[in-house]
N, C-alpha and C positions, 0 to 999 in steps of 0.2 A: 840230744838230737841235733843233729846238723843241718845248715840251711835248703841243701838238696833233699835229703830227707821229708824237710818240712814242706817246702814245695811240694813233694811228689805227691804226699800224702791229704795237703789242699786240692791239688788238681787232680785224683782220683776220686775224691770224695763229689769234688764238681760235677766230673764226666759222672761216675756212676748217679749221681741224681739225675742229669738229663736224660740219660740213658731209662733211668726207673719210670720217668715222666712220661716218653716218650714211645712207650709200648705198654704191652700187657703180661710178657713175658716176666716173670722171677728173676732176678739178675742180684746173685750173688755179691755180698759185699765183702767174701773174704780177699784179699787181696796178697800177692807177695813180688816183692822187689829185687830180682837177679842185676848188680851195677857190676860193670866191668868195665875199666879201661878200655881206650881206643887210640890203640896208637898208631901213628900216623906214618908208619913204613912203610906203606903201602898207598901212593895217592889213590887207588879207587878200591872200595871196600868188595864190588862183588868180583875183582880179580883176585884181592887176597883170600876171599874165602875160597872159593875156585881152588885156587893152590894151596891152601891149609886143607881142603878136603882132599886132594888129589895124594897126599902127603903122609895122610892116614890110611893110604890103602896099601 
């Protein structure tokens, strides 16, 4: 397990306790972790999405 990993899975288990704490609602602890690079071709991310969606049509 690698150090991001470890992290996410410390600060998930964090947030969902406060979260559990902090209502009455049921709040699921299954959790799943999509990482993907970001690369930086783009200085503003909601331009390049913009044109990565415009791209696919």
């Amino acid at each position: 397990m690698n150090n991001l990993e470890l992290n996410l899975k410390k600060a998930t288990a964090q947030l969902l306790e406060m979260a559990q704490n902090s209502c009455w609602n049921k709040i699921s602890e299954n959790t799943v972790f999509i990482i993907s690079e970001i690369t930086n071709e783009h200085p503003n991310f909601f331009d390049a999405r913009k044109a990565r969606k415009k791209s696919k049509r």
